[in-house]
C-alpha positions in Angstrom: -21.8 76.5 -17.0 -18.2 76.7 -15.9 -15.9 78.8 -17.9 -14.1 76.2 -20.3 -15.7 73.2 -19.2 -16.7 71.1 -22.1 -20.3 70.2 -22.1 -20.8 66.6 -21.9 -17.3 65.5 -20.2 -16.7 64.7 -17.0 -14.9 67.7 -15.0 -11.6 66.1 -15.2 -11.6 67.0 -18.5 -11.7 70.4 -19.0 -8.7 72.1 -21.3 -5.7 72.4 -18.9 -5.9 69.9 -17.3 -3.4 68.1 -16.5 -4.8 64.4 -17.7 -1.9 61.8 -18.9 -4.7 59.6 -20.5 -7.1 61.9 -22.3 -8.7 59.2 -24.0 -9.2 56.7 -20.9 -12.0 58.8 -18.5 -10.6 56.4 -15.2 -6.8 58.0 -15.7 -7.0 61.7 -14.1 -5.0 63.5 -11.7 -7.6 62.9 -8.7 -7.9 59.1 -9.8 -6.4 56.0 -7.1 -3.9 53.8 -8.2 -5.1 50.8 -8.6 -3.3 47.0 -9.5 -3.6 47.4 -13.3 0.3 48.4 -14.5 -1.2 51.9 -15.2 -0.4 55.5 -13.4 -4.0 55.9 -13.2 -3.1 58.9 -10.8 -1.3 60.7 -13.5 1.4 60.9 -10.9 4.4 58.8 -11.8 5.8 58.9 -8.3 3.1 57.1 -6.7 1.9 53.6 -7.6 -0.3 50.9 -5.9 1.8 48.3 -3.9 2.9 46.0 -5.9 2.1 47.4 -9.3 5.5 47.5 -9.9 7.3 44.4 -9.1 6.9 40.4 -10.8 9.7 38.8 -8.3 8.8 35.3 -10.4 9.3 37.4 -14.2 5.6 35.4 -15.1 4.2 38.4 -16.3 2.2 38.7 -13.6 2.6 42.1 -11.5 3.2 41.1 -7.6 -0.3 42.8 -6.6 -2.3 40.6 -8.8 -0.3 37.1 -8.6 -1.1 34.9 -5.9 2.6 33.2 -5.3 4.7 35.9 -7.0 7.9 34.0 -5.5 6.2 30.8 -7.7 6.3 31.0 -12.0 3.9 28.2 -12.2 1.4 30.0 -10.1 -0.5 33.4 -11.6 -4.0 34.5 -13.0 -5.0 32.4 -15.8 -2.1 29.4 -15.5 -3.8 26.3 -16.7 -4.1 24.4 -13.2 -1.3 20.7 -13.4 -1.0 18.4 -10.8 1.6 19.8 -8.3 -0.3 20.4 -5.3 -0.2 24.3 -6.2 -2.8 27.0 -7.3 -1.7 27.5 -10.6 -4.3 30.2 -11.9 -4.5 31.5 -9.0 -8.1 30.4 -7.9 -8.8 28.4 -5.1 -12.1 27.3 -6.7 -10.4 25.2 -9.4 -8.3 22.4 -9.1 -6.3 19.6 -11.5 -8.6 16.5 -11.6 -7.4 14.5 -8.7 -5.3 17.1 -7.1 -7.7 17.5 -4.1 -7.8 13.4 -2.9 -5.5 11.1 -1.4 -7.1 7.8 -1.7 -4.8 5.8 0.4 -3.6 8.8 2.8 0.1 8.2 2.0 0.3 12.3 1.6 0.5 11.7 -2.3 -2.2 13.5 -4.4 -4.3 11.1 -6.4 -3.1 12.3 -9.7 1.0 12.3 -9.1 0.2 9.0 -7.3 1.2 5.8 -9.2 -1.2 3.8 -7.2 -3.2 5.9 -5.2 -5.0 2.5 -3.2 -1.8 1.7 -1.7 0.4 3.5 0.7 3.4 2.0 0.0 3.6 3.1 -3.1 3.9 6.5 -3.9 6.9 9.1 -5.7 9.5 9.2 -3.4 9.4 6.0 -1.6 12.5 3.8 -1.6 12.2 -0.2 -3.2 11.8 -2.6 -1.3 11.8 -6.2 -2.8 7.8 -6.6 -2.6 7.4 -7.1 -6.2 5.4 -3.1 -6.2 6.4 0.2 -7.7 7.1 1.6 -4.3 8.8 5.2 -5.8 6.2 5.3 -8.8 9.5 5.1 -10.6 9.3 2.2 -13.3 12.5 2.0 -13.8 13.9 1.6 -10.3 13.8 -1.7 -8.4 15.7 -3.0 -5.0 18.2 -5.3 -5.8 17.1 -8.7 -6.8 13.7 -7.6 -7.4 13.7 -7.8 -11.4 15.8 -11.2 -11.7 15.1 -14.4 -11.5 17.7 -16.5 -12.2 16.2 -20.2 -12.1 12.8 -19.1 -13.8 10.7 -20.1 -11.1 8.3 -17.0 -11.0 9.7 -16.1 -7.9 12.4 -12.6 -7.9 15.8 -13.3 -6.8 15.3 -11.1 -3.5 12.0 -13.3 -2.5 14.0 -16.4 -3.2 15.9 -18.5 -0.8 17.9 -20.0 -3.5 17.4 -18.8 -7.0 20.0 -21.2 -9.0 17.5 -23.7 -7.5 13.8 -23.9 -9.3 13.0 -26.3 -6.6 13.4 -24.1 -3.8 11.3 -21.0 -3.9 8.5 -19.9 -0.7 5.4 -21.9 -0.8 6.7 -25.3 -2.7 5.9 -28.2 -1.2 9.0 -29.5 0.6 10.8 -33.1 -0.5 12.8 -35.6 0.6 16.0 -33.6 -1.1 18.1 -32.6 1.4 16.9 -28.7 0.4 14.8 -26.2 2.3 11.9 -26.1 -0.9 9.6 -23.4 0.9 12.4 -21.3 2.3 10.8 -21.4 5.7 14.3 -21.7 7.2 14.0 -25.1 7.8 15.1 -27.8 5.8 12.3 -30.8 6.8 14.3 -33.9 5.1 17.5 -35.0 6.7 20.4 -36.0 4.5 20.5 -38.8 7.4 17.6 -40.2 6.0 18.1 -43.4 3.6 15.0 -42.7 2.0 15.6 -44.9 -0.8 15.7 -48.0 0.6 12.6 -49.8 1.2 12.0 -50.7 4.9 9.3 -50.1 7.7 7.6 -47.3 7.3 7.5 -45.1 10.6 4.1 -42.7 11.0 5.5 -39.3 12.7 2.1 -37.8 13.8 0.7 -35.8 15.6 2.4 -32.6 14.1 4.1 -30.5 17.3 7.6 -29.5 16.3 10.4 -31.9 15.2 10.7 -35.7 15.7 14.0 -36.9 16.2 14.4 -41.1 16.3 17.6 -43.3 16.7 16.7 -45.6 13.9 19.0 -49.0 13.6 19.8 -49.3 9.6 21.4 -51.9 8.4 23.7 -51.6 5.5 26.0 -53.8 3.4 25.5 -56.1 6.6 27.1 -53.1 8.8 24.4 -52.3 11.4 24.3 -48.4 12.3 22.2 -46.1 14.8 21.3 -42.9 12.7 19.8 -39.9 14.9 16.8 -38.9 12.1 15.6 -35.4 12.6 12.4 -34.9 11.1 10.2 -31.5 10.6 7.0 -32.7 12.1 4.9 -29.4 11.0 3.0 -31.8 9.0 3.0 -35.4 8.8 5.3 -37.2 7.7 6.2 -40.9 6.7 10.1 -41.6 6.5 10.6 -44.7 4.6 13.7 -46.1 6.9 15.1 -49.8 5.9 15.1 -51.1 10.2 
């Protein structure tokens, strides 16, 4: 037995030694340093890399955080949905975190509607009636009005102090362009409410244009009649 060696302990241990941690057998002068915040070395000039910095201040030593320029990210973080390893293992991830459903480079879960790509946080309105920035309170400009009630938002609508005029009516004789195609299909030309010979404008091609002779109040007139022949029409013209 070696002089002064204590039976039983390891020979670190012996009496005069110079052992900063007599109670922890891992902490001895011939020991490595290791990432664990302790001089396990017993030489407090020399410490692992990294043992001791926490660049981010989470409590997390440099050598043991995975992003120690990232607070949100270090060992035993509960894992949120910002694209990030937030306990710092790769193997677990925030429900919906890992998919992009509609490949818009928005994560499911941060992703208001994940089945369409125009919508996603970030994007800027457009009037399409959708919550294109996943921002509910933020719409392009005439997309949350609708001035003449007529289901249609003011940015959709051709004329929105008009509830007769909104894309996809069915146009009438009213002088107005009711499906805001561009194109207004009755003339104001047209004396529609007079009854008279009724003139069959088919087939459809383009527009029909006809020098009617109208007589009114005994004055006879020639009226040039343009008429939107996309569909078929009947113009009801006194002759």
């Amino acid at each position: 037995m070696t002089p002064g060696l204590l039976r039983g302990s390891p020979l670190r241990d012996f009496p005069g030694n110079t052992d900063c941690d007599d109670s922890d057998g891992t902490i001895n002068t011939g020991a490595l340093e290791a990432c664990d915040g302790i001089d396990n070395d017993c030489d407090s000039g020399s410490v692992f890399p990294g043992e001791d910095t926490d660049t981010d201040v989470d409590g997390s030593l440099a050598c043991a955080d995975c992003d120690d320029a990232d607070p949100a990210n270090f060992p035993g973080n509960a894992e949120v949905c910002d694209g990030s390893d937030n306990d710092c293992d790769a193997t677990t991830v925030f429900t919906g975190e890992d998919t992009d459903g509609d490949s818009d480079l928005s994560v499911t879960c941060a992703d208001c509607d994940d089945s369409d790509p125009a919508a996603f946080p970030g994007n800027t309105e457009i009037c399409d009636t959708i919550d294109n920035d996943c921002d509910a309170s933020t719409f392009a400009t005439g997309e949350d009005t609708d001035v003449d009630v007529d289901l249609v938002v003011t940015c959709l609508d051709c004329d929105d102090n008009d509830p007769d005029n909104f894309p996809g009516n069915v146009e009438v004789c009213d002088d107005s362009d009711n499906d805001c195609d561009t194109i207004v299909d009755f003339a104001s030309t047209e004396v529609a409410d007079l009854p008279g010979t009724v003139i069959d404008v088919s087939p459809a091609s383009a527009t029909y244009t006809e020098t009617i002779t109208v007589a009114v109040d005994g004055v006879v007139e020639d009226l040039n009649v343009g008429i939107d022949i996309s569909h078929t029409w009947l113009a009801d013209l006194d002759v």
